[in-house]
Each structure stands twice: as structure tokens, then as C-alpha cells.
N, CA and C of each residue as an Amber inpcrd file, in Angstrom:
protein
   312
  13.2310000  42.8190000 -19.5920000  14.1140000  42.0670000 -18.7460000
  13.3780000  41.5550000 -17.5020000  12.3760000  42.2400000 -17.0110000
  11.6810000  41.8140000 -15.8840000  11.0980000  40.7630000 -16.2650000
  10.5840000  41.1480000 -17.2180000   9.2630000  39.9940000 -17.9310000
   9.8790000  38.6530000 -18.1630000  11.5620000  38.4070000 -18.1470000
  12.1850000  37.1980000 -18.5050000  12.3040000  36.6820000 -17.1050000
  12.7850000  37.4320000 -15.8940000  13.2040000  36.8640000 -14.3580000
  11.9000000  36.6270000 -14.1300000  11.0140000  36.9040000 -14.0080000
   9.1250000  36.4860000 -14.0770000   8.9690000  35.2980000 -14.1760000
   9.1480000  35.3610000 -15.1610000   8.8600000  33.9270000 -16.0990000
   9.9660000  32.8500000 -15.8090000  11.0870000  32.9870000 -15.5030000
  12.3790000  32.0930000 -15.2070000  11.8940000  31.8590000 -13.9110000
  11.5950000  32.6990000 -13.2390000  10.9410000  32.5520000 -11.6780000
   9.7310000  31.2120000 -11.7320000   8.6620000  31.6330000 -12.5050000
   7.7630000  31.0010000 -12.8420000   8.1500000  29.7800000 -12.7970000
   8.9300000  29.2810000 -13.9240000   9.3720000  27.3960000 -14.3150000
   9.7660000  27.3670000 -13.4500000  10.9920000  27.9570000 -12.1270000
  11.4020000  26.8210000 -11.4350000  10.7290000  26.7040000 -10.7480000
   9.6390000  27.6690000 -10.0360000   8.9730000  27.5200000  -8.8630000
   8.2110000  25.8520000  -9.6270000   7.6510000  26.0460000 -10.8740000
   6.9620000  25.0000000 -11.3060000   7.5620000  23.7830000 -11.3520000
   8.8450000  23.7660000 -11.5550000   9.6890000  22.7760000 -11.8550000
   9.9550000  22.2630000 -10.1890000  10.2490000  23.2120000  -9.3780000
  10.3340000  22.6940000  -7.4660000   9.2390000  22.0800000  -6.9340000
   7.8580000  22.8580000  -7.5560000   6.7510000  22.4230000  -7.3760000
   6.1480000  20.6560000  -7.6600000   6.6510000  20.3170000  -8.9990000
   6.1850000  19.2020000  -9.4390000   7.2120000  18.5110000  -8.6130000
   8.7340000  18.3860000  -9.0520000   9.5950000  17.2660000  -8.5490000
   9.0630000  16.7860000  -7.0930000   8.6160000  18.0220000  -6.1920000
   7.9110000  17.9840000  -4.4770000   7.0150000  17.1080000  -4.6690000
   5.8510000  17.0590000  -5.0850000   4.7980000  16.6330000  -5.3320000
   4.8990000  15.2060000  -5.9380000   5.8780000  14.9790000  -6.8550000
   6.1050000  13.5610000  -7.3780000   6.7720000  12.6450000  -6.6380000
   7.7300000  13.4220000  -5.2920000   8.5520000  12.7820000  -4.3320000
   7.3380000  11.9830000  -3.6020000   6.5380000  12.7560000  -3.2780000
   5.7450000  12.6060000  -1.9670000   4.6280000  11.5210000  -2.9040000
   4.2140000  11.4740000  -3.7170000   3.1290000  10.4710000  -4.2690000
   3.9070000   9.4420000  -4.3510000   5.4880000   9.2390000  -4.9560000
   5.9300000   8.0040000  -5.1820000   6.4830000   7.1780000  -3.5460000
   6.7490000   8.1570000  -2.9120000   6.9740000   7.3440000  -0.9260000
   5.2910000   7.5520000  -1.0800000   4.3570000   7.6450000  -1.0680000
   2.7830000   7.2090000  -0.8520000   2.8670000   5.7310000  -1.4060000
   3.3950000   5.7460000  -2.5240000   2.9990000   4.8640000  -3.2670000
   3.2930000   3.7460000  -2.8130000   5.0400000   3.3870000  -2.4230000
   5.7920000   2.7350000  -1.2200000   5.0100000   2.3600000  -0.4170000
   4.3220000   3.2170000   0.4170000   3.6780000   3.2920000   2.0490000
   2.5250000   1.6160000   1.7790000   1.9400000   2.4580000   0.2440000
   0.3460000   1.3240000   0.0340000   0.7960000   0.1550000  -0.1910000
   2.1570000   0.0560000  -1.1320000   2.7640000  -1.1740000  -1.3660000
   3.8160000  -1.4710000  -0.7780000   3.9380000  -1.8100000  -0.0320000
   5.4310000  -1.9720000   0.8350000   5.5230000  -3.6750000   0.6150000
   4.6130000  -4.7470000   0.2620000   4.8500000  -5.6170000  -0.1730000
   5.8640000  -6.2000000  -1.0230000   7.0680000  -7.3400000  -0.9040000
   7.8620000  -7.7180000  -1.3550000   7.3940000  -8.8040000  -2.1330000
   7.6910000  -8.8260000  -3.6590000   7.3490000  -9.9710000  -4.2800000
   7.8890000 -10.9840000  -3.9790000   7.0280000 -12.4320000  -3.5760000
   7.4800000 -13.2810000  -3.4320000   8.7770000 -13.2580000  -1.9850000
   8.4180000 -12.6700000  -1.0340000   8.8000000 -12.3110000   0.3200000
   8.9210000 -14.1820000   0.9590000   8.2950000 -15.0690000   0.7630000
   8.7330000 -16.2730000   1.4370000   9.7140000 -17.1310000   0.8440000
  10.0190000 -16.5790000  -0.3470000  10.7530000 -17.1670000  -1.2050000
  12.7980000 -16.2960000  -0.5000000  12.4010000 -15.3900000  -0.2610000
  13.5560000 -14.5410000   0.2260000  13.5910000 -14.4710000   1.4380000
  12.7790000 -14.7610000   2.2660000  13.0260000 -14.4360000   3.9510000
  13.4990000 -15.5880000   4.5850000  13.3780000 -17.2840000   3.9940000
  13.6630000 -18.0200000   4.8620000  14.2140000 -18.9270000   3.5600000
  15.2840000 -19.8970000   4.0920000  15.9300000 -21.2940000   3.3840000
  14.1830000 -22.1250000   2.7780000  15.2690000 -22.7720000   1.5050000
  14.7220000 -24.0900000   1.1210000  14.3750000 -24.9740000   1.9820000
  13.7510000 -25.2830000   3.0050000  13.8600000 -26.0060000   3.9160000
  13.0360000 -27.8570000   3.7820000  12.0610000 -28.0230000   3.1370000
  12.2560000 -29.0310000   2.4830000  12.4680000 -29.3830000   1.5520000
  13.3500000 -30.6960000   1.2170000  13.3820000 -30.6200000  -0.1970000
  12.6440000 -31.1610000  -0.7920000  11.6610000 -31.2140000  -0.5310000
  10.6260000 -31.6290000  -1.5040000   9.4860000 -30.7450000  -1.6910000
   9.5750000 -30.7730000  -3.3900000   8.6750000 -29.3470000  -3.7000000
   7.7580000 -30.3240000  -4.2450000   6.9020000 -29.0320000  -5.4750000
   5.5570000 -29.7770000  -5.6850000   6.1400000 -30.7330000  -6.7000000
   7.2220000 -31.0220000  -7.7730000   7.9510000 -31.5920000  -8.6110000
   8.8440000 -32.4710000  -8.2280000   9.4210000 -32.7030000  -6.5110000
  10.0570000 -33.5800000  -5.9920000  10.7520000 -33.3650000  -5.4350000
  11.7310000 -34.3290000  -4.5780000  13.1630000 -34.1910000  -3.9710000
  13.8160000 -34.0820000  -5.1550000  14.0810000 -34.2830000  -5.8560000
  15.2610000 -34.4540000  -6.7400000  15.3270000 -32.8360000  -7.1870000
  14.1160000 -32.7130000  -7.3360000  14.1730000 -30.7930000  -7.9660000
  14.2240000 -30.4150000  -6.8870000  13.8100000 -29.9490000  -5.9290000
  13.8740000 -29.5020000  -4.4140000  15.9200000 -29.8150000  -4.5610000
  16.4120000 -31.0110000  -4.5020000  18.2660000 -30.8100000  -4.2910000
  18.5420000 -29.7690000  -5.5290000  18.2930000 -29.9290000  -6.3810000
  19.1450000 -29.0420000  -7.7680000  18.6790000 -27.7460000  -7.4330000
  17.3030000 -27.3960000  -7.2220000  17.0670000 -25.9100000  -6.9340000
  17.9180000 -25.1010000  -5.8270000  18.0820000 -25.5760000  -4.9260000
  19.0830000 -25.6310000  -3.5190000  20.5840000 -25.4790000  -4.2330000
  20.9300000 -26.3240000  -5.2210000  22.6360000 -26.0320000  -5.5470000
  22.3090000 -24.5490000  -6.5240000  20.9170000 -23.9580000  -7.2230000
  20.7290000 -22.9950000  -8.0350000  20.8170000 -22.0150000  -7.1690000
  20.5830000 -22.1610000  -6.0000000  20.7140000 -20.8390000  -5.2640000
  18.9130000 -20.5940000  -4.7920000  18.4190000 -21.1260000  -5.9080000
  16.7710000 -20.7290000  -6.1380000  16.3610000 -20.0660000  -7.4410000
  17.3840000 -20.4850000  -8.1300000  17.0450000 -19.7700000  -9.3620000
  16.7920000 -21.0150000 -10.7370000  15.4550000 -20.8770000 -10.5750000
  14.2390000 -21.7420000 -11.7370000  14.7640000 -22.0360000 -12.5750000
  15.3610000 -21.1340000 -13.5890000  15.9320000 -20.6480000 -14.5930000
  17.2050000 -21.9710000 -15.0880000  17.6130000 -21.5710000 -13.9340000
  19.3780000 -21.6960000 -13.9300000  19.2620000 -23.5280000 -14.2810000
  17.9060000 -24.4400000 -12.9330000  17.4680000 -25.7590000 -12.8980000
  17.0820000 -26.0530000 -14.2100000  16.4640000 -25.3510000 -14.7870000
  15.6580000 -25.8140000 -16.0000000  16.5620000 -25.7130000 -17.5560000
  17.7890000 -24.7630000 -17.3720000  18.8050000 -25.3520000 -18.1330000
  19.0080000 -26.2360000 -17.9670000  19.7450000 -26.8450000 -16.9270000
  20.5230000 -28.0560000 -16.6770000  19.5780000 -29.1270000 -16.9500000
  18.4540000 -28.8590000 -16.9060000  17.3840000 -30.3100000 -17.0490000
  17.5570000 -29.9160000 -18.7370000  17.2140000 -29.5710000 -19.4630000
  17.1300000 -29.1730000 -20.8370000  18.4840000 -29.6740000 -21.5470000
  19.8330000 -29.7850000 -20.6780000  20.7570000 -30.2540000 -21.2830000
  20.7760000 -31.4870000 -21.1700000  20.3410000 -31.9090000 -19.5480000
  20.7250000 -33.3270000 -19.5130000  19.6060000 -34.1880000 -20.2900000
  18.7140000 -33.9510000 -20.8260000  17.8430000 -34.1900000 -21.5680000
  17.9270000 -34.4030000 -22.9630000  18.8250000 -32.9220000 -23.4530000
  19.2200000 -33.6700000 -25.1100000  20.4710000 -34.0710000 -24.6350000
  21.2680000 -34.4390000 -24.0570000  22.6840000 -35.1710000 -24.1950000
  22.5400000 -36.2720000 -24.4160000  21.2180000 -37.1180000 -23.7520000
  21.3450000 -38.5950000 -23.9680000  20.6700000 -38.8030000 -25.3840000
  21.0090000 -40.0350000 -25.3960000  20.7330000 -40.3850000 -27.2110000
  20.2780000 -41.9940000 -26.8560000  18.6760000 -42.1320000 -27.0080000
  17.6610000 -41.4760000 -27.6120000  17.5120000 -40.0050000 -26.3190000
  16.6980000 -39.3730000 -26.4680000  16.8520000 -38.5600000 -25.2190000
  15.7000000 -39.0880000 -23.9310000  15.9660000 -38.7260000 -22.8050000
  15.1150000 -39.3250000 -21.8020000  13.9940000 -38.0460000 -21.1410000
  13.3540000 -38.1420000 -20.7640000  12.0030000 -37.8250000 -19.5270000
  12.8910000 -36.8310000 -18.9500000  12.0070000 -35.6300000 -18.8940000
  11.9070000 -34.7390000 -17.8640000  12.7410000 -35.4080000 -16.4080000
  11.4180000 -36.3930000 -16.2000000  11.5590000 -36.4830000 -14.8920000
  13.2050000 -37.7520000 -14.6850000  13.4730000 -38.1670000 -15.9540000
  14.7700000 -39.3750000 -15.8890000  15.9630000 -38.0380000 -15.8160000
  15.6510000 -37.1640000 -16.1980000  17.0090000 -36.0630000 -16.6420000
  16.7490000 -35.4120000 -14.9750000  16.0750000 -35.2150000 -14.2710000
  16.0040000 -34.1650000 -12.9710000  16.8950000 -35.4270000 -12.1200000
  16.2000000 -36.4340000 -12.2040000  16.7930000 -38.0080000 -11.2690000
  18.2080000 -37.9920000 -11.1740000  19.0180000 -37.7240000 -12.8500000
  20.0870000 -37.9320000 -13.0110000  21.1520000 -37.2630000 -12.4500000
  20.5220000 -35.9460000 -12.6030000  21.5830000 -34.5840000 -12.2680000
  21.1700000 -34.7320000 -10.4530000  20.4310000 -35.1030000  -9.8680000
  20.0990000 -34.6700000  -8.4850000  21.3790000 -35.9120000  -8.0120000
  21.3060000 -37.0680000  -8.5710000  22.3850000 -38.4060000  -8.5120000
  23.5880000 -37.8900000  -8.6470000  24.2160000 -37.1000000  -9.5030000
  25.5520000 -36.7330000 -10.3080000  25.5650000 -35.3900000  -9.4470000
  24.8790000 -34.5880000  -8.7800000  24.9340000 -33.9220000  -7.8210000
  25.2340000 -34.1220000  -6.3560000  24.2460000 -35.4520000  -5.5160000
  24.5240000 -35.9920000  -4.4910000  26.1710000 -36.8830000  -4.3010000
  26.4160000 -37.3540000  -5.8950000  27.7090000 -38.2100000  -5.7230000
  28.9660000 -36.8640000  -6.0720000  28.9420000 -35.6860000  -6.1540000
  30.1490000 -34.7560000  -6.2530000  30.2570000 -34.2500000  -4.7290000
  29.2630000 -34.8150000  -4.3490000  29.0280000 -33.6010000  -2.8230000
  29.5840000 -34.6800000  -1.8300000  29.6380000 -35.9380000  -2.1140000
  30.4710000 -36.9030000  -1.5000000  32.1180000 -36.8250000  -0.9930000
């Protein structure tokens, strides 16, 4: 019976031991990286609209919130809707137009 509280003793001390030790390396880890990905993208507004792709993407990214993703659907639709279908850059033109005239 001793030989079991021993040993039960044993794991948790081991088990208090590691969880301690894994606390303190992962706030280390924090400390070295405290860097925010993409930190200029989150700390301040869209402020011009013109990116490296244009004003027209610079307005639609701005109604996305900032989300790439979200722009590059809407270009992808307005793109196959027309028939024949048009340009990248005729489909960003369109929606930034059909965007500026709702905001009217």
C-alpha cells in the first residue's frame, strides 16, 4: 500500500512538474514572439484607396471589411455572369461602379 501512495505521489508531482514547465516555455515563447501577423493590416483603416491592383479594388476591399477572399468571390461572379465573359480587370470596374451607384 505504501508502494502505491509512492508512486501516485510520484505522477502527480511529475504531472505538476511538466504542466509548470510547459506554462512557462509557452509565455517564453509569447515573450520572443509577441509579433502580430500582419499588424498594419489591423492597427489602422484602408486609408488609400488605391492599392497595388487599383482604386476600384482598394473601394470593394473597403465594403469587404478587408477580407481578400470575400473581393475575389464577387470578382469571380461578376466575371462568369456576363456572356461572353469579361476581364478581371472589366469585372473589378463594374462592381466598384454598381457599388459607388448603391452608396448614392
Amino acid at each position: 500500500m505504501l508502494i502505491f501512495a509512492l508512486l501516485s505521489l510520484l505522477v502527480i508531482a511529475a504531472i505538476v512538474a511538466w504542466s509548470l514547465k510547459s506554462g512557462k516555455r509557452k509565455n517564453k515563447k509569447t515573450v520572443d514572439d509577441s509579433r502580430i501577423y500582419a499588424a498594419h493590416t489591423q492597427s489602422r483603416p484602408l486609408e488609400p484607396l488605391e492599392h497595388s491592383t487599383g482604386h476600384a479594388f482598394g473601394l470593394l476591399l473597403k465594403a469587404a471589411r478587408g477580407d481578400r477572399s470575400v473581393v475575389e468571390k464577387w470578382i469571380m461572379a461578376e466575371q462568369h455572369q456576363n456572356m461572353p465573359p469579361i476581364s478581371r480587370d472589366g469585372a473589378i470596374e463594374q462592381l466598384a461602379q454598381r457599388l459607388q451607384a448603391s452608396r448614392r
